[in-house]
N, C-alpha and C positions, 0 to 999 in steps of 0.2 A: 557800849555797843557801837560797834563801825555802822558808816553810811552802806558799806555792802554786806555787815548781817544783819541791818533794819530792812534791806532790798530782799534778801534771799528769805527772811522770814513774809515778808510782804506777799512773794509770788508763792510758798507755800499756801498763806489763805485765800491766795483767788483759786489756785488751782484745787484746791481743797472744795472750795465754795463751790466751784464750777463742776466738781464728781456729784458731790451730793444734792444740786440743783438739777443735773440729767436723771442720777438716780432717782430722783424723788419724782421729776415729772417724769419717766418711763423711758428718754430717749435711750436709744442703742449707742454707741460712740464706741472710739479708738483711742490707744494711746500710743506714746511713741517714745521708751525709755531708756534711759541708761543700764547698760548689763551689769554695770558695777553694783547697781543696787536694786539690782531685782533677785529674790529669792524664789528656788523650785520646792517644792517638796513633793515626792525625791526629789534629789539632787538630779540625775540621770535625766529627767524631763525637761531639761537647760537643752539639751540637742533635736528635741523634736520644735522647739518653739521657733518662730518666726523672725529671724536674724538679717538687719539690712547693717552690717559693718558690726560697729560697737552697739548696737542700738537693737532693743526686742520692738515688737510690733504687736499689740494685743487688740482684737475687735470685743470689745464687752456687749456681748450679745448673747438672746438667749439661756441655758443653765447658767452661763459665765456671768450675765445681766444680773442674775436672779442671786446667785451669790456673794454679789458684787458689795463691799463692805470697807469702812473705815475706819481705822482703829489705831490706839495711840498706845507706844510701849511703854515701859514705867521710869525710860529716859525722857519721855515728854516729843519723843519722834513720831510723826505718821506716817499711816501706810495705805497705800489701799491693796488690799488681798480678795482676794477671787477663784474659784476653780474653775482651773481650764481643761477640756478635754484632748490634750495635746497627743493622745496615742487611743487606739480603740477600744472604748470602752475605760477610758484613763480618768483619775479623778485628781490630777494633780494639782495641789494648791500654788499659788504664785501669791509674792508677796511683795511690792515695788514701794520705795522711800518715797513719798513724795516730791520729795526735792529732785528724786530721780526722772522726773518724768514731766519732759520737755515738750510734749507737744498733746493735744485733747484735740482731735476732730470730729466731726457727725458727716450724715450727707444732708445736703437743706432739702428745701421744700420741691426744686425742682429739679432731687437729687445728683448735686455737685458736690464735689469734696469743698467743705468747711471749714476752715480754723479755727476752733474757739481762743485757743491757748495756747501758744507759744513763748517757753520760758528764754528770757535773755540773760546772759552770764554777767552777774552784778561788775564783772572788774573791766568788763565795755564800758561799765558805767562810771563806776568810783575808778579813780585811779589808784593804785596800789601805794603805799609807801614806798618812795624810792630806797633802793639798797644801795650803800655806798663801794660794792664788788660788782664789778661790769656783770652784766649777764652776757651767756651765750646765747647763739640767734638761735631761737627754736624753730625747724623741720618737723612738716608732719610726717609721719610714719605711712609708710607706702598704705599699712590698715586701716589710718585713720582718713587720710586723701580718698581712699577708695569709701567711707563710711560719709566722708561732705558728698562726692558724688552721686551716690543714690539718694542721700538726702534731697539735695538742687533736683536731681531727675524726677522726682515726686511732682505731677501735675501744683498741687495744693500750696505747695511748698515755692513753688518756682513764685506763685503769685504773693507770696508777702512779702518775698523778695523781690519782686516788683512795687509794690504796694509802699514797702520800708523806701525802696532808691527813689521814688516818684517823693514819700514824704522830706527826705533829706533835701531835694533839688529846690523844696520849695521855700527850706527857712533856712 
């Protein structure tokens, strides 16, 4: 096993640890996922849900709270799955990989947006094995520039990225 899939298994179980730590003490929370690995059932209910870029936006609150469950497939994957009321009177199940889901927040105590969990992409971390074919410089995609900017524009979000450049300046 690579130093970056001992990382990405690693931030599976905090984030894992961290659902079922709010679940079990009753808080309400957010998440903040990749579309890639979020499933509807139906399908169809992918266009009602809450889309900032690449990225869904789920408040697990409420029925959605109560439903709210984690479960593993018989690849050895998690999930967390939940019913969302995305349309009136709707019972559409959603289902998100964990690995899929980048960020966990609450409001605290003197309700401010929170961070619990914010996932960081293991190959910031590990360096990749060099390939010996030049790469090409990669460009974001006008969809994916417009999916960082709502990110950054997020109150909550703006502050870890303060929080991360204050920590870097200091070591």
């Amino acid at each position: 096993m690579t130093p970056s899939q001992a990382f990405e298994m690693l931030y599976d179980g905090i984030c894992t640890q961290m659902l079922l730590l709010l679940r079990q003490s009753g808080r309400h929370f957010g998440i903040l996922c990749d579309e890639s690995k979020v499933r509807f059932e139906p399908p169809q209910a992918r266009e009602q849900a809450t889309q900032i870029g690449r990225m869904y936006e789920f408040m697990i609150s409420g029925s959605t709270f109560d439903s709210f469950e984690i479960t593993q497939d018989s690849l050895g994957q998690t999930y967390a799955n939940f019913i969302a009321g995305l349309t009136p009177g709707g019972m559409e199940r959603v289902s998100v990989r964990i690995r899929g889901i980048y960020q966990i927040f609450i409001k605290d105590t003197q309700n401010e947006d929170c961070e619990l969990f914010t996932r960081v992409d293991s190959g910031f971390i590990f360096a990749k094995p060099e390939s010996k074919e030049p790469q090409a410089e990669q460009n974001l995609s006008e969809q994916e520039q417009h999916s960082l900017e709502m990110i950054f524009a997020q109150k909550h979000n703006q502050k870890v990225l303060d929080n991360l450049a204050t920590y870097q300046h200091k070591n």
